[in-house]
C-alpha positions as CSV (number, residue, x, y, z in Angstrom):
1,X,233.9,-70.8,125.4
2,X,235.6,-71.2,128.7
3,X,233.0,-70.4,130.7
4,X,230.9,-73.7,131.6
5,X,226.7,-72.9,132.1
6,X,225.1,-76.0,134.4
7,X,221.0,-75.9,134.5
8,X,219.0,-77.7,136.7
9,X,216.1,-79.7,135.3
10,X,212.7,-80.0,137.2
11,X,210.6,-83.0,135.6
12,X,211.6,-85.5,133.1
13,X,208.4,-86.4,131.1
14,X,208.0,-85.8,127.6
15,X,209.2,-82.5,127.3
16,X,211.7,-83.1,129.7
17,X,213.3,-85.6,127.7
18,X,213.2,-84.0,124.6
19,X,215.3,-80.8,126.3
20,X,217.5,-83.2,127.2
21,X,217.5,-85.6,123.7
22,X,218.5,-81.6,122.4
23,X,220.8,-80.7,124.3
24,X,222.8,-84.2,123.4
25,X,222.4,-84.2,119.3
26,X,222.8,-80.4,119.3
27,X,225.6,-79.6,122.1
28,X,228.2,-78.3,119.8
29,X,225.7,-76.0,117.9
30,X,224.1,-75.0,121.1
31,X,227.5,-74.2,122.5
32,X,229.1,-71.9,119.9
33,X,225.5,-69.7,119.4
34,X,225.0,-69.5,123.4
35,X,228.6,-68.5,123.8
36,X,229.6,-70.8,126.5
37,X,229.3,-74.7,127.2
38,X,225.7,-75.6,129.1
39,X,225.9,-78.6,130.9
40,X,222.4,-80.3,133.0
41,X,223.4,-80.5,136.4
42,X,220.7,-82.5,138.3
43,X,217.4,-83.6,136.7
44,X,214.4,-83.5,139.5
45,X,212.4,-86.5,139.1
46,X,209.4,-88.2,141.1
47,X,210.8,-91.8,141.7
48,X,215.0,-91.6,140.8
49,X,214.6,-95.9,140.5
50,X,212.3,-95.7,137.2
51,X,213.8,-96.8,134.0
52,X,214.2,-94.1,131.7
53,X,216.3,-93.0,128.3
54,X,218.9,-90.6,127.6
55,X,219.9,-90.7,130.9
56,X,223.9,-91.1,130.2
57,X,225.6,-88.2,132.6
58,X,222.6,-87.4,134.5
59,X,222.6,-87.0,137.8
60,X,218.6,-87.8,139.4
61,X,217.4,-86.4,142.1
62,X,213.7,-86.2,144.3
63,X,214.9,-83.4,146.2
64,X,214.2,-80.1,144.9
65,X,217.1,-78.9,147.6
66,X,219.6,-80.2,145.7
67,X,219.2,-77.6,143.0
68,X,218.1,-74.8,144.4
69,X,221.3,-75.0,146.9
70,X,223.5,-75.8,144.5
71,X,225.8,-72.3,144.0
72,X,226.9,-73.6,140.3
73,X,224.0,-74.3,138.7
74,X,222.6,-71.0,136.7
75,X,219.2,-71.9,135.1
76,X,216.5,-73.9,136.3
77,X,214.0,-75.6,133.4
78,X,210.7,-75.9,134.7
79,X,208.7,-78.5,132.7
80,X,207.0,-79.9,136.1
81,X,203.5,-78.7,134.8
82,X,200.4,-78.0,136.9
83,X,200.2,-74.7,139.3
84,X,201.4,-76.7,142.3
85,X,204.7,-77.3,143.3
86,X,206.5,-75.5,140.3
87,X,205.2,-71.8,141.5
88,X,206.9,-72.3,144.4
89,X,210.0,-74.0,143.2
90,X,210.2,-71.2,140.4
91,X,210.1,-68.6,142.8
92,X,212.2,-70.2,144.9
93,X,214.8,-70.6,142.2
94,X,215.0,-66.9,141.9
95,X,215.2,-66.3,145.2
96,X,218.1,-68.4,145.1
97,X,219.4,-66.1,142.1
98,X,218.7,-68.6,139.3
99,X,217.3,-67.7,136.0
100,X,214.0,-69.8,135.0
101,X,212.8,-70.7,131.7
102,X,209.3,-72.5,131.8
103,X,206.9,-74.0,129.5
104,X,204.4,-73.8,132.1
105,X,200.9,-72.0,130.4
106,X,198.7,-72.6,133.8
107,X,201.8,-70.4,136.6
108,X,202.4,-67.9,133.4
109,X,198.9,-67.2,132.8
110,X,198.1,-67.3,136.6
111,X,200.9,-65.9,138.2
112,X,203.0,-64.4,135.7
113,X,203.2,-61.1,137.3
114,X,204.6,-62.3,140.3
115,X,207.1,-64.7,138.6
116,X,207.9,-61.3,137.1
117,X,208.4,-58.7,139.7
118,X,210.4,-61.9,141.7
119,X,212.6,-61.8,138.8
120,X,213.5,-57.9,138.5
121,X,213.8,-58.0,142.6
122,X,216.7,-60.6,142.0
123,X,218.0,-59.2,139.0
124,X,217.5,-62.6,136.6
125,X,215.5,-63.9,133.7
126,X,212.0,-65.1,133.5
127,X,211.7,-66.8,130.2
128,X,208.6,-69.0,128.8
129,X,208.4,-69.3,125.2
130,X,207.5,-72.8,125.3
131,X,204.0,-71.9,127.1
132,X,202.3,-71.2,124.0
133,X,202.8,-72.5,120.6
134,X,205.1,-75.1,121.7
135,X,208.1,-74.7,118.8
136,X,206.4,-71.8,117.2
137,X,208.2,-68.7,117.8
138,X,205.8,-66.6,119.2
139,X,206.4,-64.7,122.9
140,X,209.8,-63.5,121.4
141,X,208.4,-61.8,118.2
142,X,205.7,-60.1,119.8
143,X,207.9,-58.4,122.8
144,X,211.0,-57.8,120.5
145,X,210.3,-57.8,116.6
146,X,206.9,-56.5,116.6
147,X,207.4,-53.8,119.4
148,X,207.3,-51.1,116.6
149,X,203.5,-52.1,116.0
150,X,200.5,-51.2,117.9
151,X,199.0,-54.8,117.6
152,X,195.4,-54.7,117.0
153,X,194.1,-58.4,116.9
154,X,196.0,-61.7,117.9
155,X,194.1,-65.1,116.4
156,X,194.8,-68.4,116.4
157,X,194.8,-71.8,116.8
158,X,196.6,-72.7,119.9
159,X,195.2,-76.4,120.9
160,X,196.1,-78.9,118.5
161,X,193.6,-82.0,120.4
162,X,190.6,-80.0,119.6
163,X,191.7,-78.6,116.0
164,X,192.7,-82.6,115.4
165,X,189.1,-83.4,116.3
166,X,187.8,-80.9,114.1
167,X,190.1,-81.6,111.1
168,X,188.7,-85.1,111.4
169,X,185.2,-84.4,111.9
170,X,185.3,-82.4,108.8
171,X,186.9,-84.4,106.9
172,X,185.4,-87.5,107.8
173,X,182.0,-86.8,109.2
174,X,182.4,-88.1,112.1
175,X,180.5,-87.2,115.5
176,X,182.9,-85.3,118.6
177,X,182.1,-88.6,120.6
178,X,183.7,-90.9,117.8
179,X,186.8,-88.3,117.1
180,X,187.9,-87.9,121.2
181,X,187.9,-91.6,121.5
182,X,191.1,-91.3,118.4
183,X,192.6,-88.5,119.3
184,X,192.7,-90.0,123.2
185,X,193.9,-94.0,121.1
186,X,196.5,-91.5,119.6
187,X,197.7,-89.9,122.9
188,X,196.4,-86.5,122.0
189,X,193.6,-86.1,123.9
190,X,194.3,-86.9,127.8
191,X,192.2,-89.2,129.7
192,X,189.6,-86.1,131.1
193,X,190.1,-84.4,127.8
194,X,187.9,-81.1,129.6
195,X,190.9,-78.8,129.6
196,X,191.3,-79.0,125.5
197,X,187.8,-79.9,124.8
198,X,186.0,-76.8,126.8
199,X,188.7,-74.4,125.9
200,X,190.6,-74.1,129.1
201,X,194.0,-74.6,127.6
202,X,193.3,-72.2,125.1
203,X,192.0,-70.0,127.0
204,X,195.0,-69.8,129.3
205,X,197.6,-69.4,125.8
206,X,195.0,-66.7,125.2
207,X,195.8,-64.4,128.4
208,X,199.2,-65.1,127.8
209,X,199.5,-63.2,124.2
210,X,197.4,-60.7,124.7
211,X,198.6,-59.9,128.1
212,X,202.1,-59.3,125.6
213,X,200.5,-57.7,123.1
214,X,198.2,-55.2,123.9
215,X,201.1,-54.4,127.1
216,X,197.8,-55.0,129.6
217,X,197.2,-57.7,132.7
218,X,194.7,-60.1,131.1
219,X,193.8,-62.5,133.7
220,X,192.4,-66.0,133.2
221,X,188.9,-64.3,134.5
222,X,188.9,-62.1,131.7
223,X,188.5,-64.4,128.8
224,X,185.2,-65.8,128.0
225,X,185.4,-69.4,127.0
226,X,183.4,-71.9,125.0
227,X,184.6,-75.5,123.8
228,X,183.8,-77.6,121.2
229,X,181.6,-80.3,123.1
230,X,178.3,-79.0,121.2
231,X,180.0,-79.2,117.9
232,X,177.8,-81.8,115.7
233,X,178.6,-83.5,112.2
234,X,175.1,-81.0,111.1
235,X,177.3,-77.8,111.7
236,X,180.3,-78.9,110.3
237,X,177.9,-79.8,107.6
238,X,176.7,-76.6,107.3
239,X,179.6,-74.9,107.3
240,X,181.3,-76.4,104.2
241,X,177.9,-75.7,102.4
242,X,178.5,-71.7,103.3
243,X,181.7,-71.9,102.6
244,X,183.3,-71.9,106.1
245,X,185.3,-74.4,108.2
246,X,185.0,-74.5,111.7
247,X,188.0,-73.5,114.2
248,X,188.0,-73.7,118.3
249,X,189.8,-70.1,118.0
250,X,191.6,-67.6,120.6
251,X,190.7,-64.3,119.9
252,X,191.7,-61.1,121.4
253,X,191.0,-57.6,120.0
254,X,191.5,-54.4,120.7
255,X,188.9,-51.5,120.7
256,X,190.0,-47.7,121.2
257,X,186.2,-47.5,122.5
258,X,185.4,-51.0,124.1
259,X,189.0,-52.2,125.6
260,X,190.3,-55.4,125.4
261,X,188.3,-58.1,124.9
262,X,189.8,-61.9,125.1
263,X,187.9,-65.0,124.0
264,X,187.7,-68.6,123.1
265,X,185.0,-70.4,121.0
266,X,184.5,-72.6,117.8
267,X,184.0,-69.9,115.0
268,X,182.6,-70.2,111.5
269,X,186.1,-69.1,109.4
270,X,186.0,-68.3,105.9
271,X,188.0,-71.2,103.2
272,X,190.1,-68.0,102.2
273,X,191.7,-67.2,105.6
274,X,194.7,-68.3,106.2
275,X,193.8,-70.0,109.1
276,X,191.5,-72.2,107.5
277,X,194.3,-74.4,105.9
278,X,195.5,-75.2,109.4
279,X,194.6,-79.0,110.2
280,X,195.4,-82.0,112.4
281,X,197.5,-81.3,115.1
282,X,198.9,-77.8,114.1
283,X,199.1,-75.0,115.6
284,X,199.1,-71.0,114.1
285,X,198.6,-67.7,115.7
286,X,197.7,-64.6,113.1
287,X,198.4,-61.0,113.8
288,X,197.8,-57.7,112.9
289,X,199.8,-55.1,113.5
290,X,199.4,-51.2,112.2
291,X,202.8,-51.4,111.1
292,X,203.6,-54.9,109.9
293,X,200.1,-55.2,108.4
294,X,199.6,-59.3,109.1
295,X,201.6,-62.0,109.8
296,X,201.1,-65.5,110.7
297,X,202.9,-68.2,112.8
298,X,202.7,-71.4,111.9
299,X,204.0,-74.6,113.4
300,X,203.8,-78.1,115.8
301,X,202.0,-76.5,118.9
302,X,203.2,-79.2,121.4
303,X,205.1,-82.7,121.2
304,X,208.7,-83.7,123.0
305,X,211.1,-82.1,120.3
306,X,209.0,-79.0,119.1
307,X,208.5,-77.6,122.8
308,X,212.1,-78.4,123.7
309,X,213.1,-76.5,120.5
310,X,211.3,-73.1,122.7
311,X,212.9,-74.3,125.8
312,X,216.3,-74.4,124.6
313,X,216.1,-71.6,122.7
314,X,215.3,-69.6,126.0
315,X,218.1,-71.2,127.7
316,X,220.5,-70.2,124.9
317,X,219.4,-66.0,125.5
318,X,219.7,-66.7,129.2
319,X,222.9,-67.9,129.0
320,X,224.1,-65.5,126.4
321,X,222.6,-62.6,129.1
322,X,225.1,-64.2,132.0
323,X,228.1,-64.3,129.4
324,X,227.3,-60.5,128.6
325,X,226.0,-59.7,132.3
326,X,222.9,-58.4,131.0
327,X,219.8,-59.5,133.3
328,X,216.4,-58.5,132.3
329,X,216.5,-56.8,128.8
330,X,213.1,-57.4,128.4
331,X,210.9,-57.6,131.7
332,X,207.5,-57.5,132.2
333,X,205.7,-55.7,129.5
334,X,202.2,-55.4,131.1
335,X,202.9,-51.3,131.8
336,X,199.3,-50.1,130.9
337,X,195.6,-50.7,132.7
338,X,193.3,-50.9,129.8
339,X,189.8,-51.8,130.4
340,X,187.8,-55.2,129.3
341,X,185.4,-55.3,127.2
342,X,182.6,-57.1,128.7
343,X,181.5,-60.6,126.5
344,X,177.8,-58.7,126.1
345,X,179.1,-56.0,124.2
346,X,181.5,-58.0,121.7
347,X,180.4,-57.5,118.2
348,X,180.1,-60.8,116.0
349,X,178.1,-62.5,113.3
350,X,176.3,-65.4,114.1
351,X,175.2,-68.8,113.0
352,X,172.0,-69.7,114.4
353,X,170.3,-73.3,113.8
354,X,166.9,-74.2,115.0
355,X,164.3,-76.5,114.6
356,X,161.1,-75.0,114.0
357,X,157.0,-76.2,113.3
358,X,157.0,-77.1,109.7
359,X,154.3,-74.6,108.7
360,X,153.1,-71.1,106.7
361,X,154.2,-68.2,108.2
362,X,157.2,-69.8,110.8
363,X,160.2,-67.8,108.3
364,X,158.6,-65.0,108.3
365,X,157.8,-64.9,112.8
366,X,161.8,-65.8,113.3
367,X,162.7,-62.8,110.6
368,X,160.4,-60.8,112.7
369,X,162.0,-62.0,116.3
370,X,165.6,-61.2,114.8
371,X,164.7,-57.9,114.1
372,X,162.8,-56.8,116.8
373,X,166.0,-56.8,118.9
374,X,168.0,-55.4,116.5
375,X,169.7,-58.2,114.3
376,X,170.2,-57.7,111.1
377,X,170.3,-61.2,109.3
378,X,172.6,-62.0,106.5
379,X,170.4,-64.7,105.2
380,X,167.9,-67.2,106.2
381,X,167.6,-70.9,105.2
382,X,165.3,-73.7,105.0
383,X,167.3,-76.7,104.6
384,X,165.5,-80.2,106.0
385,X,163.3,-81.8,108.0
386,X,163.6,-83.3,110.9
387,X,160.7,-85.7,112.3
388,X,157.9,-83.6,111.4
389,X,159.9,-80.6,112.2
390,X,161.9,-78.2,109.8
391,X,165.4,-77.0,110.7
392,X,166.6,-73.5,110.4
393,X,169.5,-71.8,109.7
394,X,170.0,-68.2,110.1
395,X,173.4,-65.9,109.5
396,X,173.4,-62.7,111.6
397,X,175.1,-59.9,110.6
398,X,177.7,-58.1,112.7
399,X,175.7,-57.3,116.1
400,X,176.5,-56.9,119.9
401,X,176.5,-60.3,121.8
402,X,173.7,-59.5,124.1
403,X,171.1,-58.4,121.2
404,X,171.9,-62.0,119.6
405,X,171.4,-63.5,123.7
406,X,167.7,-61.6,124.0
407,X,167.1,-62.4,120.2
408,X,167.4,-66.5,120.8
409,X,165.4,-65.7,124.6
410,X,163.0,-64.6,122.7
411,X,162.4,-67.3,120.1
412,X,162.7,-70.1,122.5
413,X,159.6,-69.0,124.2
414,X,157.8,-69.0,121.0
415,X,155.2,-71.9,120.4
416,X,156.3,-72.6,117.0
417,X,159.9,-73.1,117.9
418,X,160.8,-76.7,119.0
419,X,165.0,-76.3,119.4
420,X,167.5,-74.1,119.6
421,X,170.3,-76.2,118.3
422,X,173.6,-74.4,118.2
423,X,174.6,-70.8,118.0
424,X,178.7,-70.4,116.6
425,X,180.0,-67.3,115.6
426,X,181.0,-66.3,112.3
427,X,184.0,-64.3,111.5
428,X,183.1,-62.3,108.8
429,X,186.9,-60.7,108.6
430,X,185.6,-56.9,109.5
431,X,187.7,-57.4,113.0
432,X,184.9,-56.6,115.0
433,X,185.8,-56.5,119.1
């Protein structure tokens, strides 16, 4: 315990603070597993005069200089956020022979195979646990416990704002408008919500797991995304009736035919799955493995203390890999080039709701449509009108994404068809890519 560990912290917000409130109520705990005594050097800030907590032994800084020149400091924490400077600085903290933990999900997802080969040039860690699942363990199991698997689908709920909205809209019946403006009074929803709300951040967690799991470069521009802005108190309606909740879900399969496909959309799930039970602000990612059969993580997704719980956790195997001078024991895993599976050819079930002339014969011409183009339909329902109108709802059966597109082309030029109101998918649990 002689040996003394100092990090360099870049950004003091929220998650910033809580790495720090950690490493004060923990320090002895921290110490003794880690194997030597960490200590936080400087602490980059934007404006060093600003009043902040849990400051006591801190040294501030606004120049990045400071700690990336300073030969003691080991470890730099990156909790800066955004692509732009914290790339740079990253890299430029290897460069400088520092190890980097990160919680950042935009530079992992973007740049993650640079971060990584500038990390194995200079012989330290890369570590960002905290990027997905905030304090659910998640990046660690699937490149160390689960490496005896060949991991065949990674699912889950990995945005808490739009799975709070969700919760509440099923719960309460309330419209997406009246459930943003809570979750933004509650500070969990930003401002410009778009990054949660039309799947971005999702969609970048997504590219990061299944870039680990199926040991393949998934790129941002791989994954297909859909938000939940078209979600209406009708479909939520409509799903309880069938027996379904809805979920804004990452998905990300693997075909031995199609490749790898990577997506992000709201999704009829069945009461029974165990995702289902996942409300408010929680987070879970469910796997399947040919070994371990499935498993399921479940936990806070984001908040101060739940994402500083990943951080420090990574700064702990950092430092015990500088006590034990064992640099990269896991590097990049990406070692294979598997093809993508292009969004047309996913298979799914689908949820299709339209408003239709309230007449003889209209059931019968949308069966027809359907299976003209090859859907099969699970069932077809009459439910209520709507002005003079009668709505529609149809289940699909399993089917290829781009018969489903030329089915719904096809009905919206037909006379008797007033609205196409929403299409969802269904997961029907037959792990269709």
């Amino acid at each position: 315990m002689e040996k003394k560990i100092k990090i360099g912290l870049l950004g003091f917000g929220t998650v910033g603070t809580g790495v720090v409130r950690v490493f004060q109520e923990n320090r002895h705990e921290i110490s003794r597993k880690a194997g030597a005594q960490i200590e936080i050097g400087y602490v980059l800030v934007r404006d060093i005069n600003k009043q902040r907590t849990y400051t006591d032994g801190l040294q501030l800084t606004d120049d990045i200089n400071d700690i990336l020149k300073d030969k003691e400091i080991d470890i730099v924490i990156e909790l800066m956020g955004g692509m732009h400077p914290a790339r740079e600085y990253m890299l430029r903290a290897m460069e400088a022979g520092k190890s980097v933990v990160t919680a950042n999900k935009d530079v992992v997802a973007r740049c993650g195979k640079e971060l990584f080969a500038m990390a194995e040039e200079h012989d330290v860690d890369f570590m960002f646990e905290a990027s997905v699942g905030g304090g659910i363990p998640i990046i660690t199991p699937l490149k160390q416990c689960l490496t005896a698997n060949r991991i065949t689908e990674v699912m889950g709920i990995v945005n808490g704002t739009t799975n709070y909205m969700l919760t509440k809209m099923t719960q309460g019946g309330s419209d997406y408008g009246a459930v943003l403006k809570e979750a933004q009074n509650k500070g969990y929803a930003e401002a410009d919500p778009s990054a949660d709300v039309e799947g971005l951040d999702a969609a970048r967690k997504a590219a990061i797991l299944a870039s680990i799991a199926f040991n393949t470069r998934i790129c941002l521009d791989d994954v297909s995304i859909e938000g939940i802005t078209h979600i209406t108190p009708a479909d939520i309606e409509y799903a309880t009736e069938l027996g379904y909740v809805i979920k804004l879900l990452a998905i990300a399969r693997e075909s031995p035919d199609k490749g790898v496909n990577v997506r992000v959309h709201p999704t009829f799930l069945p009461k029974d799955h165990p995702l289902a039970a996942v409300s408010d602000v929680f987070n879970a990612i469910f796997i399947q493995g040919n070994a371990i059969g499935e498993a399921m993580f479940y936990g806070r997704g984001a908040g101060s203390l739940p994402t500083a719980s990943a951080v420090v956790a990574d700064v702990v195997d950092v430092v015990r890999d500088i006590v034990n001078h064992t640099f990269g024991r896991i590097r990049c895993t990406c070692y294979e080039k598997k093809k993508i599976c292009p969004i047309e050819e996913t298979v799914s079930a689908y949820y299709v709701r339209l408003l239709v002339e309230d007449q003889p014969g209209v059931l019968g011409t949308i069966a027809t449509v359907f299976g003209a183009q090859g859907v099969s339909l699970n069932s077809v329902i009459q439910t209520r009108r709507v002005d003079d109108c009668a709505e529609i709802v149809a289940i699909t059966h399993s089917v290829a994404h781009k018969k489903i597109e030329k089915a719904v082309s096809v009905l919206r030029g037909l006379a008797v068809v007033t609205e196409i109101r929403n299409i969802i998918r269904v997961e029907n649990g037959q792990g269709a890519v």
